[in-house]
BANU-777037 format. One line per field, with one value per residue: residue number from 1; residue in one letter; chain; y, x, z of N, C-alpha, C, O in turn. Coordinates in Angstrom, 1 decimal. Each point is the difference from the previous one (the first is absolute). Layout:
! BANU-777037
num = (NUM,...) $
residuo = (a,...) $
cadena = (A,...) $
n.y = (Y,...) $
n.x = (X,...) $
n.z = (Z,...) $
ca.y = (Y,...) $
ca.x = (X,...) $
ca.z = (Z,...) $
c.y = (Y,...) $
c.x = (X,...) $
c.z = (Z,...) $
o.y = (Y,...) $
o.x = (X,...) $
o.z = (Z,...) $
//
This chain:
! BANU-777037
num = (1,2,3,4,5,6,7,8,9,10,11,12,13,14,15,16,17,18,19,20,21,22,23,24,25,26,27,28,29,30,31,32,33,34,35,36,37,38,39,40,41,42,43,44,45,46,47,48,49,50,51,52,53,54,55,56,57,58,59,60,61,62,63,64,65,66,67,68,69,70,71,72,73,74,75,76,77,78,79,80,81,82,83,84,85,86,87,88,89,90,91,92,93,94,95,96,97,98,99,100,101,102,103,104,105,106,107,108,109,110,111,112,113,114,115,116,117,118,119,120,121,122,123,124,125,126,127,128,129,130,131,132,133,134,135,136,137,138,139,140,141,142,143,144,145,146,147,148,149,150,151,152,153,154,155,156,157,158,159,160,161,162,163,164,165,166,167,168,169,170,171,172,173,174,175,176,177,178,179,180,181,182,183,184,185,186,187,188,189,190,191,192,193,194,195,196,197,198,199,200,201,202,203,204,205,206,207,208,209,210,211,212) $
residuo = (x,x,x,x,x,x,x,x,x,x,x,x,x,x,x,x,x,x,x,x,x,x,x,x,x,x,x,x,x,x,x,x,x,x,x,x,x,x,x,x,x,x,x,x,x,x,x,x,x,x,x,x,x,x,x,x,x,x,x,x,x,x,x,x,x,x,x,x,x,x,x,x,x,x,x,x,x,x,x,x,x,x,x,x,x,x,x,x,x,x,x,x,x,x,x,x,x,x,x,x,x,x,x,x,x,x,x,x,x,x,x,x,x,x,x,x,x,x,x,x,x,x,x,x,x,x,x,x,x,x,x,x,x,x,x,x,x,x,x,x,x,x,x,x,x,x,x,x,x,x,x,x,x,x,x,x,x,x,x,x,x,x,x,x,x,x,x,x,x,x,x,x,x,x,x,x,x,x,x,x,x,x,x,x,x,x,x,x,x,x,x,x,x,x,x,x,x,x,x,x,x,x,x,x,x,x,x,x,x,x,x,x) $
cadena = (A,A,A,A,A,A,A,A,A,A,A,A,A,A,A,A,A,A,A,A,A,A,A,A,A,A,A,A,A,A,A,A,A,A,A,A,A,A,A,A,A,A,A,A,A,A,A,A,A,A,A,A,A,A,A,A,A,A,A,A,A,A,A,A,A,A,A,A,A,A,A,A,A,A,A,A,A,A,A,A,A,A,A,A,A,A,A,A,A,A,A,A,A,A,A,A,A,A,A,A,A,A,A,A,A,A,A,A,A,A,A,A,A,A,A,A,A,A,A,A,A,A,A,A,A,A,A,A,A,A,A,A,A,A,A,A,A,A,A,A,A,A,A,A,A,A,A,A,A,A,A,A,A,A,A,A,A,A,A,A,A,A,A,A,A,A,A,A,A,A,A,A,A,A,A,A,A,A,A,A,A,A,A,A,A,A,A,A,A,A,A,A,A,A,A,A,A,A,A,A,A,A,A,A,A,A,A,A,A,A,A,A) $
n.y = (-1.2,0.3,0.2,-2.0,0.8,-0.2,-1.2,0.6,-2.6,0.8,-1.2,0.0,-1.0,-2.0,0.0,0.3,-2.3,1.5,0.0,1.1,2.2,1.0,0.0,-0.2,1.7,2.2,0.0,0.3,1.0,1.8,0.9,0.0,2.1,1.3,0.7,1.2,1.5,0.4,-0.1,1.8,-0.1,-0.2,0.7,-2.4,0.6,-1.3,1.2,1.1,-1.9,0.3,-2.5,2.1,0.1,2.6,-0.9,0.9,1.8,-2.6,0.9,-1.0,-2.3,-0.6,0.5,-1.3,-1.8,0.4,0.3,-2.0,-1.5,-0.1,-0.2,-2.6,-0.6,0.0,-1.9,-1.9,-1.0,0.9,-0.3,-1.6,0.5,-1.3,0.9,-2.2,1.1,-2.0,1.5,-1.6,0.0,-0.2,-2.0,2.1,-1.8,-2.0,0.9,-0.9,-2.2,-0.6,-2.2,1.0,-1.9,1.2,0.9,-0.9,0.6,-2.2,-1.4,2.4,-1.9,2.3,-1.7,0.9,-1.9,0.8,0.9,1.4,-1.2,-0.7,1.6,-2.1,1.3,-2.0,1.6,-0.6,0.4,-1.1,-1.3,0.3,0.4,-1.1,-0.5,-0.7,-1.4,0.1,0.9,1.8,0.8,0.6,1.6,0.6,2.0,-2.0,-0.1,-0.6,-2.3,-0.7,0.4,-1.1,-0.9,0.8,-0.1,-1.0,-2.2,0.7,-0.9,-2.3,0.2,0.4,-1.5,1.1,1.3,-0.2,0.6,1.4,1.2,1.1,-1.9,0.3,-1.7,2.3,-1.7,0.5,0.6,-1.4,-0.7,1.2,-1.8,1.6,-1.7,0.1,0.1,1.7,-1.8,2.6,-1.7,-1.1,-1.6,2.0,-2.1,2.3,-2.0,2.1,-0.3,0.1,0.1,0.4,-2.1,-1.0,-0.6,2.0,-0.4,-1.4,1.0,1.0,-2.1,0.1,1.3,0.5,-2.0,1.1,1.9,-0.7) $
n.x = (0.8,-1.1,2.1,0.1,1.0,0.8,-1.5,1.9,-0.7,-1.7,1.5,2.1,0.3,0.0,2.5,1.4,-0.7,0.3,-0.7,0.2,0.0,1.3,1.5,-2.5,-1.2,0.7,-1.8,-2.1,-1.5,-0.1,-1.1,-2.0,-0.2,-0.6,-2.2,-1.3,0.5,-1.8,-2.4,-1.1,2.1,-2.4,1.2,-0.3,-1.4,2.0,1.3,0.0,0.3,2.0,0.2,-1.0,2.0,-0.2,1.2,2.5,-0.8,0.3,2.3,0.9,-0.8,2.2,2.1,1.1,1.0,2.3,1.8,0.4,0.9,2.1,2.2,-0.8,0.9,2.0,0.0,0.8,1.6,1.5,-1.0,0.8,2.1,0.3,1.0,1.3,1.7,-0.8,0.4,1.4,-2.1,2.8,-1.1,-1.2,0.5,-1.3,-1.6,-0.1,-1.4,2.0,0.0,-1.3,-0.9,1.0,-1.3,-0.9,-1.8,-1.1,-1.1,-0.6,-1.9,1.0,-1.5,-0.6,-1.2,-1.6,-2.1,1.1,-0.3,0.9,1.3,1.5,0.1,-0.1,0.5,-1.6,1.9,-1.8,1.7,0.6,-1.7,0.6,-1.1,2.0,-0.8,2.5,0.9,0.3,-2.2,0.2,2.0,-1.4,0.1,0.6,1.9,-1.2,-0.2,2.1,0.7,-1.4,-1.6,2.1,-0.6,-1.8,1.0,1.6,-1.6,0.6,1.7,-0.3,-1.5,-2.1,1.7,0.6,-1.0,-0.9,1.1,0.7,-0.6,1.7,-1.0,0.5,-0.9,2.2,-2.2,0.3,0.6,1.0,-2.2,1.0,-1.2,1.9,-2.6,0.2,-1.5,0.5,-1.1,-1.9,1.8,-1.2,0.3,0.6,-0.5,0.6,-1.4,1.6,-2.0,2.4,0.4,-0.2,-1.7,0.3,-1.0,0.8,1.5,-0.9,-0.4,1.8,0.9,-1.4,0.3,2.7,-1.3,-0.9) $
n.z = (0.0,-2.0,-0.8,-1.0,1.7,-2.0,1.6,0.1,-0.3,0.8,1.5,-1.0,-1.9,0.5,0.1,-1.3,0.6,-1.3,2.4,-1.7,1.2,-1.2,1.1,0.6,-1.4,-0.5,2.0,-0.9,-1.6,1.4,2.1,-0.6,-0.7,2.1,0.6,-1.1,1.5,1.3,-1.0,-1.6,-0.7,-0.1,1.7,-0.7,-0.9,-0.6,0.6,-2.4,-0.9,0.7,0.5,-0.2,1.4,-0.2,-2.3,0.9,-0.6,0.1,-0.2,-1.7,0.6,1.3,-1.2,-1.0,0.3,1.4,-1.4,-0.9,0.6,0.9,-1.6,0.8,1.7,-0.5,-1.1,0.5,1.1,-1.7,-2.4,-1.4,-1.5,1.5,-1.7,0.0,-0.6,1.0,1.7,-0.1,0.9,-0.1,-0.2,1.3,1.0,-0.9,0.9,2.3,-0.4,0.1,1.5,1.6,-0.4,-1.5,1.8,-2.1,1.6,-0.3,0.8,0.1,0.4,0.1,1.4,-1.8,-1.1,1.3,-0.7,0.8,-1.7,1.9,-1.4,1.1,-1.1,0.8,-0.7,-1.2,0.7,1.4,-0.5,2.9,-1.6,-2.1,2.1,-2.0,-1.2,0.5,1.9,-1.2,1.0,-2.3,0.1,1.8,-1.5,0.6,-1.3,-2.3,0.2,-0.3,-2.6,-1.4,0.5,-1.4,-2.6,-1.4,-0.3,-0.9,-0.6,0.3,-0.2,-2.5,-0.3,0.8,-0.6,2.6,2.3,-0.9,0.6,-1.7,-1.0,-0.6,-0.4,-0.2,-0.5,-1.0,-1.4,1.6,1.6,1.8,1.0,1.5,1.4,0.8,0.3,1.0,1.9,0.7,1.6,-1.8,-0.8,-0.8,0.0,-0.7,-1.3,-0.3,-2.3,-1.4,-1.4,0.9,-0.1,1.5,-1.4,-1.5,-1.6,-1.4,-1.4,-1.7,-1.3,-1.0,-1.7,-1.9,-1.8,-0.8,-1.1,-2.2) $
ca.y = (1.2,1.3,1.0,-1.3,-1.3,-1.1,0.1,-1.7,-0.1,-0.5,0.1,1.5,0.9,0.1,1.0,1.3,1.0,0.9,-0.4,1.3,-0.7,0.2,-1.3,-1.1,-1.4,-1.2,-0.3,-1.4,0.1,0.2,-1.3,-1.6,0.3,-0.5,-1.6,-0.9,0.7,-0.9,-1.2,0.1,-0.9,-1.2,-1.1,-0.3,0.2,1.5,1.1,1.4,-0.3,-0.9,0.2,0.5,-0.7,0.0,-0.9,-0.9,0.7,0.0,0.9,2.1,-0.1,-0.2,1.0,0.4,-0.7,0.9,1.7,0.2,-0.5,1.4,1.5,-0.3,0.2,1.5,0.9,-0.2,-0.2,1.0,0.7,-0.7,-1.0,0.6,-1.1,0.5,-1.0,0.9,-0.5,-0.9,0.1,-1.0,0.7,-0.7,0.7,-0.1,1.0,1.0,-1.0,0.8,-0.7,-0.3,0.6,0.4,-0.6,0.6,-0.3,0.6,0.4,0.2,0.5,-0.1,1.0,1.5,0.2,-1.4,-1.1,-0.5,-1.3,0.2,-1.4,-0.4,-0.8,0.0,-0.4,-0.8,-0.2,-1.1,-0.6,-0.9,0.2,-1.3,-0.8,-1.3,-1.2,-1.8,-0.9,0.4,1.0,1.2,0.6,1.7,-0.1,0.0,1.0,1.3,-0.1,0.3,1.5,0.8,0.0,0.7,1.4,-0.3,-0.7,0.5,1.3,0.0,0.7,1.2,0.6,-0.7,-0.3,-0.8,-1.3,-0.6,0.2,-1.1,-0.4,-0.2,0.1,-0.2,-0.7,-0.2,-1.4,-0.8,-1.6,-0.7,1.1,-0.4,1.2,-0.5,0.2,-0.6,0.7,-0.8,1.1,1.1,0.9,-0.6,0.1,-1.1,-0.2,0.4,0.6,1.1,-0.3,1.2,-0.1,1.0,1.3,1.0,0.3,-1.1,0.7,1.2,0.1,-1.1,1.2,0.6,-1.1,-0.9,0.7,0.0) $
ca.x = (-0.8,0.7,0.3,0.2,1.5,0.7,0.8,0.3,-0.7,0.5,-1.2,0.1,-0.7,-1.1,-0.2,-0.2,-1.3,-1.0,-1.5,-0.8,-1.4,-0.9,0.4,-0.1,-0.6,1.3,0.5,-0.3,1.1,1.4,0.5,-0.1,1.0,1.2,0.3,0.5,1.1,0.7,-0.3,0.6,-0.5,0.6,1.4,1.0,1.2,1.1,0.0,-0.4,-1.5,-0.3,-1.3,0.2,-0.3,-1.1,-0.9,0.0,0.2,-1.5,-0.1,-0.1,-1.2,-1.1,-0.2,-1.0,-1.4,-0.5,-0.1,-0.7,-1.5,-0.3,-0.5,-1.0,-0.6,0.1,-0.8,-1.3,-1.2,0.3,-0.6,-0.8,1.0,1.0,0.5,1.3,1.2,0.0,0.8,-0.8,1.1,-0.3,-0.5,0.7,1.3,0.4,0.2,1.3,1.8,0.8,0.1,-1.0,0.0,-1.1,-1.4,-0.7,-0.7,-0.2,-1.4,-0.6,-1.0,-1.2,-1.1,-0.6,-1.0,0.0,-0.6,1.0,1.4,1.6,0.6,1.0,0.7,1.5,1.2,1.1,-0.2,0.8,-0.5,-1.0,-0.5,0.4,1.9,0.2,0.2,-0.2,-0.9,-1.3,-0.6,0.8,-0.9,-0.2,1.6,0.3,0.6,-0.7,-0.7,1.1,0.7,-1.4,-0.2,0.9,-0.3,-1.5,-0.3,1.2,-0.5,-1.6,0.3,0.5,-1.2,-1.1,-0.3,1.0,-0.6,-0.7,1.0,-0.2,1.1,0.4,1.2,-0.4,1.1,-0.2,0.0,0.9,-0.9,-1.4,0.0,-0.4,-0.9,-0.6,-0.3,0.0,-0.4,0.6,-0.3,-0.9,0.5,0.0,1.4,-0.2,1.1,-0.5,0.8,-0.8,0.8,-0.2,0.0,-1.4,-0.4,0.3,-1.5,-0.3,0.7,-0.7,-1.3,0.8,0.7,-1.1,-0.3,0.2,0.3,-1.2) $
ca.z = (0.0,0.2,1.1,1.0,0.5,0.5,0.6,1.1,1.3,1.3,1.2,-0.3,-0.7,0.3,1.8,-0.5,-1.0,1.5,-0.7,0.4,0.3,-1.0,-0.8,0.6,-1.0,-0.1,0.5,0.3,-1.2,0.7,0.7,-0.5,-0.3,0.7,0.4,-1.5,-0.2,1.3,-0.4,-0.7,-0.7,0.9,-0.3,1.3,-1.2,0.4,-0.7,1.0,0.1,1.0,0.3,1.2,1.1,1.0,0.2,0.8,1.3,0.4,0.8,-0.2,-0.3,1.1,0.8,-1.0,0.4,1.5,-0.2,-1.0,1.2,1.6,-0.5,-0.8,1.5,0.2,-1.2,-0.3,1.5,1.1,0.7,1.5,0.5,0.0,-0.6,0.7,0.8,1.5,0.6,1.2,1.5,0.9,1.8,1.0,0.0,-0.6,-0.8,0.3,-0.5,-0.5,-1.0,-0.8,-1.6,-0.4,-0.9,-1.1,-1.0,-1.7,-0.1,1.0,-0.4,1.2,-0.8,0.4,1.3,1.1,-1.2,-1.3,1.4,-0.2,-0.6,0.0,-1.4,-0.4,-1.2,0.0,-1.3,-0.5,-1.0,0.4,1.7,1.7,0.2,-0.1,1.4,-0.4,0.4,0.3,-1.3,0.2,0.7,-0.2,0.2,1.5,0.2,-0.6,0.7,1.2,-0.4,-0.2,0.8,0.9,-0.8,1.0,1.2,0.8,-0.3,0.5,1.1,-0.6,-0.4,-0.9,-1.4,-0.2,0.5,-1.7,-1.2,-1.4,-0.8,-1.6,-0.5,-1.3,-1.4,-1.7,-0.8,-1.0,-0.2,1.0,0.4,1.1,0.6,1.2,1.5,1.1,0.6,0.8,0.6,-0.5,-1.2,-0.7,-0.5,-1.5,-0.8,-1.5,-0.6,-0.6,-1.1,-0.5,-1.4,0.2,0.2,1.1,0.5,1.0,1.0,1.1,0.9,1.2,1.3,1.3,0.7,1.3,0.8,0.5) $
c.y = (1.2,0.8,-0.7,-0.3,-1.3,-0.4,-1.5,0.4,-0.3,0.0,1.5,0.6,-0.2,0.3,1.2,0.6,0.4,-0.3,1.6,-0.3,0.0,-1.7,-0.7,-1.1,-0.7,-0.6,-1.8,-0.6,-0.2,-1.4,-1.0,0.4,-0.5,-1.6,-0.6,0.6,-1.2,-1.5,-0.3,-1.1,-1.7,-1.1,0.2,0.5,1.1,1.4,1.0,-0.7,-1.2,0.0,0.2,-1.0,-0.2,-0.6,-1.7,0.3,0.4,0.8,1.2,-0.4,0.0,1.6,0.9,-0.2,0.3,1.3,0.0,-0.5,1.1,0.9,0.0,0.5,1.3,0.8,-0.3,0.3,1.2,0.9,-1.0,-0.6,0.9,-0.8,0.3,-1.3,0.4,-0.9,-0.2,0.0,-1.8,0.3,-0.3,0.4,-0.3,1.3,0.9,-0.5,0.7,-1.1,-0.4,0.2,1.1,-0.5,0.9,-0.3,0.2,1.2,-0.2,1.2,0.3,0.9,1.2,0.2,-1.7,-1.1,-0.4,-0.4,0.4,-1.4,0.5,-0.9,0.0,-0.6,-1.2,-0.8,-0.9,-0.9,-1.5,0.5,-1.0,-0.6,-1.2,-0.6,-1.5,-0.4,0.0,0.7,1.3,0.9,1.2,0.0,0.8,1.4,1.1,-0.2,0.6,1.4,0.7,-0.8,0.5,1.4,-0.1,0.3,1.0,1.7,0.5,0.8,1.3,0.4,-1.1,0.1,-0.9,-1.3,-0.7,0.2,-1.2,0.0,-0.3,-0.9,-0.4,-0.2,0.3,-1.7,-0.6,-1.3,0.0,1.9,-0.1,1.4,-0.7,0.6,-0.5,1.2,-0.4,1.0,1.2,0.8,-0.8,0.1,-0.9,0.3,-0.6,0.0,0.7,-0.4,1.4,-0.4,0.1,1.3,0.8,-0.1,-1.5,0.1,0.7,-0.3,-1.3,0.6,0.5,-0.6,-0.4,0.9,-0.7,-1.6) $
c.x = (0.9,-0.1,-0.1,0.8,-0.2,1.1,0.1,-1.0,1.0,-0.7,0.3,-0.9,-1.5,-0.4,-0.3,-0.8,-1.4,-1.2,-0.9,-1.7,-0.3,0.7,0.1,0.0,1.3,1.0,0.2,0.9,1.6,0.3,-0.3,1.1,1.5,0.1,0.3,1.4,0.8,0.8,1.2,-0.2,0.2,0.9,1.1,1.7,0.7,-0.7,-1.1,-1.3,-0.3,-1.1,0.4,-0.4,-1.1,-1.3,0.0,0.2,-1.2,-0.1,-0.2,-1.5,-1.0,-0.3,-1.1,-1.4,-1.0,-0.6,-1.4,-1.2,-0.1,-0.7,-1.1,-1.0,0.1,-0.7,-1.8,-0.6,0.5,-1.2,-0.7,0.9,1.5,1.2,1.2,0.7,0.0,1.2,-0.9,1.0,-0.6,-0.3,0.8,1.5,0.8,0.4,1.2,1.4,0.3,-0.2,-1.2,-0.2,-1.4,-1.2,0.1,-0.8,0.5,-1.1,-0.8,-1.1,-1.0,-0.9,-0.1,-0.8,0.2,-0.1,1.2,1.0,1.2,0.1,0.9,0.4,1.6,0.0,0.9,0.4,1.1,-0.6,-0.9,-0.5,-0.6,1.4,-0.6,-0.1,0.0,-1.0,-1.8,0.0,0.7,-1.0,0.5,1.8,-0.1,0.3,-0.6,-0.9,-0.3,-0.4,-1.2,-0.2,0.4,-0.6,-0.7,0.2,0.9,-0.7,-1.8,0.1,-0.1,-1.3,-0.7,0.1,1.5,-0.7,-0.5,0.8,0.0,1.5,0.1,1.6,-0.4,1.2,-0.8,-0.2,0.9,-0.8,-1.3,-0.4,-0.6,-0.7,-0.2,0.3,0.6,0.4,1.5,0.4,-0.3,0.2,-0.2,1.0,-0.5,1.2,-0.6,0.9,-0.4,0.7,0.4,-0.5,-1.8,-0.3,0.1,-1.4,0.1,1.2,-0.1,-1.1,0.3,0.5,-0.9,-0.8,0.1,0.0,-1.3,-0.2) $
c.z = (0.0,1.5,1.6,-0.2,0.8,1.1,0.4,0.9,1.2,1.0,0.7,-0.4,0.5,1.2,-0.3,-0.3,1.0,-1.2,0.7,0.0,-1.6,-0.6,0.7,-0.6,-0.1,0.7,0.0,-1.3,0.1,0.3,-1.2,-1.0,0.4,0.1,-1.1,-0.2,0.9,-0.3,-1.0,-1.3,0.0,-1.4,0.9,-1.3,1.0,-0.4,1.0,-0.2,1.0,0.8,1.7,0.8,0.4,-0.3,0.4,1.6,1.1,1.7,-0.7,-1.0,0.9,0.7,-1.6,0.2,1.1,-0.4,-1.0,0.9,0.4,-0.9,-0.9,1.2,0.2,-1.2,0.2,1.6,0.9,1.1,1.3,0.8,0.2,-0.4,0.3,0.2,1.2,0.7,1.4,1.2,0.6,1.4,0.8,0.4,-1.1,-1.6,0.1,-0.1,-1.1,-1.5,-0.8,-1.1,-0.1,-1.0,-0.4,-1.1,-1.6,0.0,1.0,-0.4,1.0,-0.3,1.0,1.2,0.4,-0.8,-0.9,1.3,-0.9,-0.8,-0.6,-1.6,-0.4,-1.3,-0.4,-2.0,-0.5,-1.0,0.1,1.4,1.2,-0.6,0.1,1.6,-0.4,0.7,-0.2,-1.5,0.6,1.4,0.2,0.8,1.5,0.4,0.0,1.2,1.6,0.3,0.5,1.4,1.4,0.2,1.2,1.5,0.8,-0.3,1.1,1.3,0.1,0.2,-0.6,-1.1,-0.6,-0.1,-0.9,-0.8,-0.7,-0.4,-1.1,-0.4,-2.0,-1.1,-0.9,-0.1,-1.0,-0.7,0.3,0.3,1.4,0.3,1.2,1.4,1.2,1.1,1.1,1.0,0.5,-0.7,-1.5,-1.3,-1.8,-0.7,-1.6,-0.4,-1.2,-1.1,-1.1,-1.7,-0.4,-0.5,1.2,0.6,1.1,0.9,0.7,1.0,0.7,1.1,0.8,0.7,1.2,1.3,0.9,0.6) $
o.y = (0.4,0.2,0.7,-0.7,-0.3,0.3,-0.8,1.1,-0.5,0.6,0.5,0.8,1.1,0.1,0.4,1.1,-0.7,-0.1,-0.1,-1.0,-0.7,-0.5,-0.4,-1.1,-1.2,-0.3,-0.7,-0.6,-0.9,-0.9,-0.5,-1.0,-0.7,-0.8,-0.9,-0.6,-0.6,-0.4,-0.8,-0.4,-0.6,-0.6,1.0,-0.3,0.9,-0.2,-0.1,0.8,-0.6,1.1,-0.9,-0.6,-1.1,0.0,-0.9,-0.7,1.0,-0.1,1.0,0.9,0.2,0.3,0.9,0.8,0.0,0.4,0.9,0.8,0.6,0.4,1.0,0.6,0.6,1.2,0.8,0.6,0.2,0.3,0.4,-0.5,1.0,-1.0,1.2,-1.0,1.1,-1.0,0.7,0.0,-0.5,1.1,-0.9,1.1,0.7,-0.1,0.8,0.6,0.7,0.4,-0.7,1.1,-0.2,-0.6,1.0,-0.4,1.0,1.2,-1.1,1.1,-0.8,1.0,0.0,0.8,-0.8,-0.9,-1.0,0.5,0.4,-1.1,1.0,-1.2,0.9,-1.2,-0.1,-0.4,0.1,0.2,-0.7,0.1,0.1,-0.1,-0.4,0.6,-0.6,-0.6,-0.8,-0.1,0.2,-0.3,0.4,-0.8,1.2,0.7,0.8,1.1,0.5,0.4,0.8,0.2,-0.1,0.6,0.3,1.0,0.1,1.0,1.0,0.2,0.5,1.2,-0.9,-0.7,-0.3,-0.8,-1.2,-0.7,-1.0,0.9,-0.4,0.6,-1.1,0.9,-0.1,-0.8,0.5,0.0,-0.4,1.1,-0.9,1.1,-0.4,0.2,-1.2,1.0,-1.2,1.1,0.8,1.1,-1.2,1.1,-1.2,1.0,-1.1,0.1,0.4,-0.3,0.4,1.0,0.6,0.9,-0.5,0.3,0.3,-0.4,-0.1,0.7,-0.5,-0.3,0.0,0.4,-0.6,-0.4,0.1,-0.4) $
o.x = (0.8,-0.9,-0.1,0.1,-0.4,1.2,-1.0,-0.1,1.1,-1.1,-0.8,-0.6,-0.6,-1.1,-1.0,-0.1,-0.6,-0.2,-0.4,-0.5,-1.0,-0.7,1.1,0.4,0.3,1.1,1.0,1.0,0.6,0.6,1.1,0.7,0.8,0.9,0.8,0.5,1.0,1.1,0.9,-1.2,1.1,-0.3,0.6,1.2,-0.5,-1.1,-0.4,-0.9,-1.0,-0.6,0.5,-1.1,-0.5,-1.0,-0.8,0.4,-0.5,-1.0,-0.6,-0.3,-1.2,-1.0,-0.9,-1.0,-1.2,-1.0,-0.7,-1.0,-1.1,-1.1,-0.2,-1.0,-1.0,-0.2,-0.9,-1.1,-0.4,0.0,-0.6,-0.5,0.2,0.0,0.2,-0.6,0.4,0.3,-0.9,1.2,-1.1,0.3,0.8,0.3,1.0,0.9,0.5,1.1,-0.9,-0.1,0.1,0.4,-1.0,0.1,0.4,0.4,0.6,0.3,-0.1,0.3,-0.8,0.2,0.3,0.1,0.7,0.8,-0.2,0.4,0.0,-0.5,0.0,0.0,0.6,-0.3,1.1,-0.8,1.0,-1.2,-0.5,0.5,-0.4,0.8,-1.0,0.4,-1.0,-1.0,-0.7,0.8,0.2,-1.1,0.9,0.5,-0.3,-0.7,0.1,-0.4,-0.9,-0.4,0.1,1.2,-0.6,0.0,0.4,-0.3,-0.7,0.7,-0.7,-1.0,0.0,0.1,0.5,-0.9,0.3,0.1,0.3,-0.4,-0.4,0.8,-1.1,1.0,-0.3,0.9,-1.2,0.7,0.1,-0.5,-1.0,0.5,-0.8,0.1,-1.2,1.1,0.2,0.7,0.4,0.6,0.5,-0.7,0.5,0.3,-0.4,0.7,-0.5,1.1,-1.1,1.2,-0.9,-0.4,-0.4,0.6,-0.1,0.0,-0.4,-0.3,0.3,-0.3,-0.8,-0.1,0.2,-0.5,-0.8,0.6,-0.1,-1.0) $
o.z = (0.9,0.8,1.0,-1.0,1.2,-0.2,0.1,0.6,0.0,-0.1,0.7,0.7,-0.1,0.5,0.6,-0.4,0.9,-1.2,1.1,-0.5,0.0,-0.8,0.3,0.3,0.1,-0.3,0.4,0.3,-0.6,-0.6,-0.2,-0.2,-0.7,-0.2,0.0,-1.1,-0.3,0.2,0.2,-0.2,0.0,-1.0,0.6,0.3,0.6,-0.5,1.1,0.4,0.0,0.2,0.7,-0.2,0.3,0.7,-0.2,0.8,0.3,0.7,0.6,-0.7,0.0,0.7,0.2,-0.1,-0.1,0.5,0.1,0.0,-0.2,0.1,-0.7,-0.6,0.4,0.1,-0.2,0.0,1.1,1.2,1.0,1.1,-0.7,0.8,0.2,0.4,0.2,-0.6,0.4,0.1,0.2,0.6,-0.1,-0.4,-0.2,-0.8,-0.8,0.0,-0.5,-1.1,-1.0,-0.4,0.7,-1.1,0.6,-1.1,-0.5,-0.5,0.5,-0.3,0.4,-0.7,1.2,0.9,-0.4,0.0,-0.8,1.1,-1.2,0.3,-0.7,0.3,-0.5,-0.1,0.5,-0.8,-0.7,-0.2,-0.9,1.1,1.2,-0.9,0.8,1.0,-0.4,-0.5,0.6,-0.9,1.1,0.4,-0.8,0.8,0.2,0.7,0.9,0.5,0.6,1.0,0.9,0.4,1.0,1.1,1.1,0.7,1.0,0.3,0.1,0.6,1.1,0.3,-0.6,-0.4,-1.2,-0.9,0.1,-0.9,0.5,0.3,-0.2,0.0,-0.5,-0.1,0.0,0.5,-1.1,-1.1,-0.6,-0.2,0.0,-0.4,0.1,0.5,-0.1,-0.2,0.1,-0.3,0.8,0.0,-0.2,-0.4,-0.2,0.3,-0.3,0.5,0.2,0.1,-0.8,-0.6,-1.0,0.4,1.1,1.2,1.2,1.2,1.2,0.9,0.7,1.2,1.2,1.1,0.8,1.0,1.3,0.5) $
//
C-alpha cells in the first residue's frame, strides 16, 4: 500500500502499539494477530520459519488457557461477579512460617450479592484428565484434587460466603469428555472439561453454565 512501510514483526513491535478510545475495535484483531506472529510457521525445518516451541510448551498453554477462562468471566458476568486471581491466607499460625508455600487461586468468582456463592476454578491443561491405574478403572488426578479442596476447606473460617464455596477443576477435551459432581464437606467440588474445538456459541454457553 502506498505510503505504508514495511517492517519486521516482532513481539517488540506489538508492545508498542497503544490502542486509543477511538481504535478499540482493533484491539481484539491485534492480539489474534500477535498470537499467529508467536506461533509462526508450522515446520520443524532449521531456519527463520521454525515452528515456535510454544506449541509444545504445555506450561506457557496452561497459562494461556487460565487468562482466557478468567478474562472470558471478567467480560461477560462483571456486572454480577467479581472475577480475580486471589491469594488465600493459610489459617492459624501457620500463615506466619516463613516456609509456607503460597495459595493462589487460578480463578476466583464471587458473586456481588449473597445469592451468588463463591466459586473457585483452577485450570488445568493437561492432555488426560484422569490418571491411569493398573489396578482399577482410571480416576480424578489426586493432586488437582488435593489443590481445590485446600482452596475450599482452609478458607471456611473467613465468613459465610467461604462456608459454601464451590470448586472447579476444568481441562481442555482431548479424548473424552467429563462433567462430574461431588459433595465433600459441604463443598461442592466438579471437574469438567470443555472442548475448545467447538463452535464459539457452544463455548460460551458452557462457561456460563458452570457458574450456575
Amino acid at each position: 500500500m502506498e505510503g505504508v512501510s514495511i517492517i519486521n514483526l516482532s513481539n517488540a513491535e506489538f508492545a508498542k502499539i497503544q490502542i486509543g478510545r477511538n481504535d478499540q475495535h482493533y484491539a481484539i484483531p491485534i492480539k489474534i494477530c500477535a498470537l499467529i506472529h508467536q506461533l509462526r510457521m508450522p515446520t520443524e525445518s532449521p531456519g527463520d520459519t521454525t515452528l515456535a516451541r510454544l506449541l509444545r510448551d504445555e506450561e506457557y498453554f496452561a497459562r494461556l488457557f487460565e487468562r482466557f477462562v478468567r478474562n472470558f468471566y471478567s467480560h461477560h458476568v462483571s456486572d454480577k461477579y467479581e472475577v480475580k486471581s486471589e491469594g488465600l491466607r493459610w489459617p492459624g499460625s501457620s500463615q506466619f512460617n516463613r516456609y509456607m508455600p503460597m495459595m493462589r487461586t487460578d480463578i476466583s468468582i464471587i458473586g456481588r450479592r449473597s445469592a451468588h456463592p463463591r466459586l473457585i476454578i483452577d485450570t488445568k491443561y493437561y492432555r488426560d484428565a484422569l490418571t491411569s491405574n493398573q489396578s482399577g478403572p482410571p480416576k480424578f488426578n489426586a493432586a488437582n484434587l488435593y489443590q481445590i479442596y485446600a482452596y475450599l476447606g482452609t478458607q471456611e473460617g473467613e465468613g459465610d460466603n467461604y462456608q459454601n464455596a464451590r470448586g472447579m477443576l476444568l481441562y481442555p477435551t482431548v479424548e473424552y469428555e467429563l462433567d462430574e459432581r461431588m459433595d465433600i464437606q459441604g463443598h461442592e467440588i466438579r471437574v469438567s472439561t470443555i472442548d475448545l474445538t467447538k463452535p464459539w456459541e457452544q463455548i460460551e454457553e458452557q462457561l456460563l453454565g458452570f457458574l450456575f
